[in-house]
C-alpha positions as CSV (number, residue, x, y, z in Angstrom):
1,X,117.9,177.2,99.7
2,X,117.9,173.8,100.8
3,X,120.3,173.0,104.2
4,X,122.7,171.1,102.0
5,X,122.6,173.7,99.4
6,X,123.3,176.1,102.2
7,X,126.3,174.0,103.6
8,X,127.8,174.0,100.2
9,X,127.8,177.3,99.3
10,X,129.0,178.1,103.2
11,X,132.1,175.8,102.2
12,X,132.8,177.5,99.2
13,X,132.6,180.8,100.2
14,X,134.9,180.5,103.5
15,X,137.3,178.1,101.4
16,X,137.3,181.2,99.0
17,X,138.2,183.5,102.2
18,X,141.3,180.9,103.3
19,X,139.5,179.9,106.3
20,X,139.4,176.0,105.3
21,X,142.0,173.4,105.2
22,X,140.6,170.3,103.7
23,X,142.7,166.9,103.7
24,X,145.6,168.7,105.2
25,X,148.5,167.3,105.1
26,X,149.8,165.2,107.9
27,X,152.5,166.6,110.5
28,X,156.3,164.8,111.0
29,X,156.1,166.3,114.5
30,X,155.6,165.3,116.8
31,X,155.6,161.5,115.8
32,X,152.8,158.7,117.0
33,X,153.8,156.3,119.6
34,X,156.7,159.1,120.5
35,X,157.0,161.0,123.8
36,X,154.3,163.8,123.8
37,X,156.1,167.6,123.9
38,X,155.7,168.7,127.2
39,X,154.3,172.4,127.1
40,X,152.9,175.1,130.1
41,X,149.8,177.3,129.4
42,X,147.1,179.2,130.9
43,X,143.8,179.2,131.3
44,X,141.2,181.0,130.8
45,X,140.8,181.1,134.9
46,X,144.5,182.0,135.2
47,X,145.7,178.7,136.0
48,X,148.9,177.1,134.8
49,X,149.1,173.8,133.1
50,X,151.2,171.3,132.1
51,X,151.2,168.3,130.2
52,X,153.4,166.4,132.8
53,X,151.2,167.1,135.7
54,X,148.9,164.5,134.1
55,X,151.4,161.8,133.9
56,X,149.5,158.4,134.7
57,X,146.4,159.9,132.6
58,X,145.4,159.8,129.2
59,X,144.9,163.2,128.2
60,X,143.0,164.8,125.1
61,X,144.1,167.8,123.4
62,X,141.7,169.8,120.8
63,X,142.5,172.6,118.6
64,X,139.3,175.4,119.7
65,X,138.0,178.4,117.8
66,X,133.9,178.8,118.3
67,X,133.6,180.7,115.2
68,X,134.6,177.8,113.0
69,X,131.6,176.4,111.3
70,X,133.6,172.6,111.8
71,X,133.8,173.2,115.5
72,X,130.0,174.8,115.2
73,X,129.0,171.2,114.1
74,X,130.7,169.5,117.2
75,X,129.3,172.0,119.8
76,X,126.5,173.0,118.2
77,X,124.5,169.3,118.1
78,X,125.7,168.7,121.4
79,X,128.6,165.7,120.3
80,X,131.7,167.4,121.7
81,X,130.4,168.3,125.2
82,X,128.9,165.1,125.1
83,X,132.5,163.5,123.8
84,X,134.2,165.3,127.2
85,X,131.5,164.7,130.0
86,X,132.0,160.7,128.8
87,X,135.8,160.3,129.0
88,X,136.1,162.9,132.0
89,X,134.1,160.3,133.9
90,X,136.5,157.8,132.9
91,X,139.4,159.8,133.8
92,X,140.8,161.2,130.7
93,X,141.4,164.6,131.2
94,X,140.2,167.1,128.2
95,X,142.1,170.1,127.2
96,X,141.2,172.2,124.4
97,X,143.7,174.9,123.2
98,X,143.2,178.4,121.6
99,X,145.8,179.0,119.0
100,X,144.3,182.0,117.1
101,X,146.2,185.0,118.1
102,X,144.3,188.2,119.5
103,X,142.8,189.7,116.7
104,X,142.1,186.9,114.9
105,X,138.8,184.9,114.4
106,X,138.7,182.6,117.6
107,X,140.5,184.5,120.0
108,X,138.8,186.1,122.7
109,X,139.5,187.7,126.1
110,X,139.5,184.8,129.0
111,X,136.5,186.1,130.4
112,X,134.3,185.9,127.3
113,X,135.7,182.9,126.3
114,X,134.9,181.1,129.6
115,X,131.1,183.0,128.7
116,X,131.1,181.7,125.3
117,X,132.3,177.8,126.3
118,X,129.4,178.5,128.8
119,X,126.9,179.0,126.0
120,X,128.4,176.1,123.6
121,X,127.9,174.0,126.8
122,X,132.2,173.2,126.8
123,X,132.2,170.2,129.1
124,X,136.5,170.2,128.9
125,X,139.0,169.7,131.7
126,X,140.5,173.7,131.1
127,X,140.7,176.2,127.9
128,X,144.0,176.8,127.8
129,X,145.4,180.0,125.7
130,X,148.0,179.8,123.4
131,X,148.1,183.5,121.9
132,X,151.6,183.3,120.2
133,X,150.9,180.0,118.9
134,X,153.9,178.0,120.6
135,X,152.3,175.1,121.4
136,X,150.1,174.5,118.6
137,X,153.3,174.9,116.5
138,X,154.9,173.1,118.2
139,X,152.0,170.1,117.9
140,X,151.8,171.2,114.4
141,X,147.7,171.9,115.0
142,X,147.0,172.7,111.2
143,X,143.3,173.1,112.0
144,X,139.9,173.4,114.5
145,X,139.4,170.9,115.3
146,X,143.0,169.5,115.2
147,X,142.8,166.0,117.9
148,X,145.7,164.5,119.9
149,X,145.8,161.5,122.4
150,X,148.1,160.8,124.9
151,X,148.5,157.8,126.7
152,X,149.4,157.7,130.7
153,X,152.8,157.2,129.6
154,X,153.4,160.7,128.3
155,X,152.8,158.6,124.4
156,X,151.3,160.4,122.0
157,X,148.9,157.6,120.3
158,X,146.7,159.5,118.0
159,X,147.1,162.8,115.9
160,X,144.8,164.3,113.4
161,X,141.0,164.8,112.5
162,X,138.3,164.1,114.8
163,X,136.4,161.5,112.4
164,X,136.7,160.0,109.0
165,X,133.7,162.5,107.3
166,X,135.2,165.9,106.3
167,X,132.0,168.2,106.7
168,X,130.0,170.8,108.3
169,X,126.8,168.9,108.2
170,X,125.8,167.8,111.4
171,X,123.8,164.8,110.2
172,X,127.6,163.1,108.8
173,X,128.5,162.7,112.9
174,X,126.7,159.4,113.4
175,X,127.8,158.1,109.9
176,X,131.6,158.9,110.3
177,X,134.4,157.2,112.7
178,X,135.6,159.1,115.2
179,X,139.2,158.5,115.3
180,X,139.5,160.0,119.2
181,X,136.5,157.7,120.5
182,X,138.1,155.1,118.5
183,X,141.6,155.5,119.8
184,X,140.7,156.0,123.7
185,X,138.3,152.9,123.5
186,X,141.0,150.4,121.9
187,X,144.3,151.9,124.7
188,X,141.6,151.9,127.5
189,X,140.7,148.6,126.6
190,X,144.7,147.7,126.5
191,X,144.2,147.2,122.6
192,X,146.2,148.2,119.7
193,X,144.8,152.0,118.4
194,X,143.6,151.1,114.7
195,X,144.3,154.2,113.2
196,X,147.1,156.5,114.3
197,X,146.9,159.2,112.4
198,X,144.1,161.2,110.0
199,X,144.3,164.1,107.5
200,X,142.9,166.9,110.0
201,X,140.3,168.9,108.6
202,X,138.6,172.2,109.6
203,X,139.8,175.8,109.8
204,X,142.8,177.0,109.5
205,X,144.6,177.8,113.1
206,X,145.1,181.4,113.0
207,X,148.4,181.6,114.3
208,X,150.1,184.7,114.8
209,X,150.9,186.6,111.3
């Protein structure tokens, strides 16, 4: 079977399963260019954090679960560790959040998550757990990956999928837009973000029941 073949029928058979949520619908909540919910978690070293200890820094937040094949594509050719080394030597700081609640797909204990980041080469500022799903409810995180960015202000200036090509094929990353490279280069840069908002795309968050 040929590797597009192969990604098809991968799509199909995990949309079949539930695990997929193409051109989701965008959340109301919380709203672009509005205050950013402040929200305490811990990581997978034990560490609390918050979003308003990084006041004065932009701040990215992604939606994480490994065994999603759309995540797979991000970590797996190397984009997304590359994505976090680059703006966490510009200062942004990179959080990426577990939603999926134990027992689901996603969810592992801190220690072999901090193992398996290790092995998908996770370049991010902290891992932060979210096991009753709180926090990604209450960003409305729909999917992994699910991208937020948040301005020094505490603004949140972009919500939604990573980049404009809804796939699993690892070739589409170089063709596609990537809304969060897009959106930290244009507010760096003290320019308007062109595009606010995207249908997310991915897996499903597994939130609790």
């Amino acid at each position: 079977m040929t590797r597009s073949l192969w990604t098809t029928a991968l799509a199909l058979l995990l949309i079949a399963g539930g695990t997929l949520a193409f051109h989701a619908e965008p959340v109301d909540d919380p709203e672009v260019d509005a205050p950013a919910p402040d929200f305490t978690l811990t990581d997978t070293n034990g560490n609390e954090h918050s979003l308003s200890d990084f006041e004065g820094e932009y701040v990215v937040l992604e939606w994480l679960n490994f065994d999603c094949p759309f995540v797979g594509k991000f970590y797996g050719s190397g984009e997304m560790p590359r994505l976090q080394e680059t703006y966490r030597e510009d200062g942004v700081v990179w959080l990426s959040v577990v939603s999926s609640a134990p027992g689901t797909q996603g969810h592992f204990p801190p220690d072999e998550m901090n193992a398996r980041n290790e092995e998908e080469g996770g370049q991010q500022d902290a891992i932060l757990m979210d096991p009753e799903g709180t926090v990604g409810q209450m960003y409305g995180a729909q999917t992994t990956p699910h991208m937020y960015v948040i301005n020094p202000e505490g603004t949140l200036i972009y919500k939604g999928g990573i980049d404009s090509i809804e796939s699993t094929n690892v070739d589409d990353i170089d063709e596609a837009t990537n809304y969060v490279v897009e959106a930290l280069d244009a507010a760096m840069n003290g320019e308007e973000v062109p595009t606010k908002t995207a249908p997310p795309y991915g897996c499903s968050v597994k939130y609790a029941g």
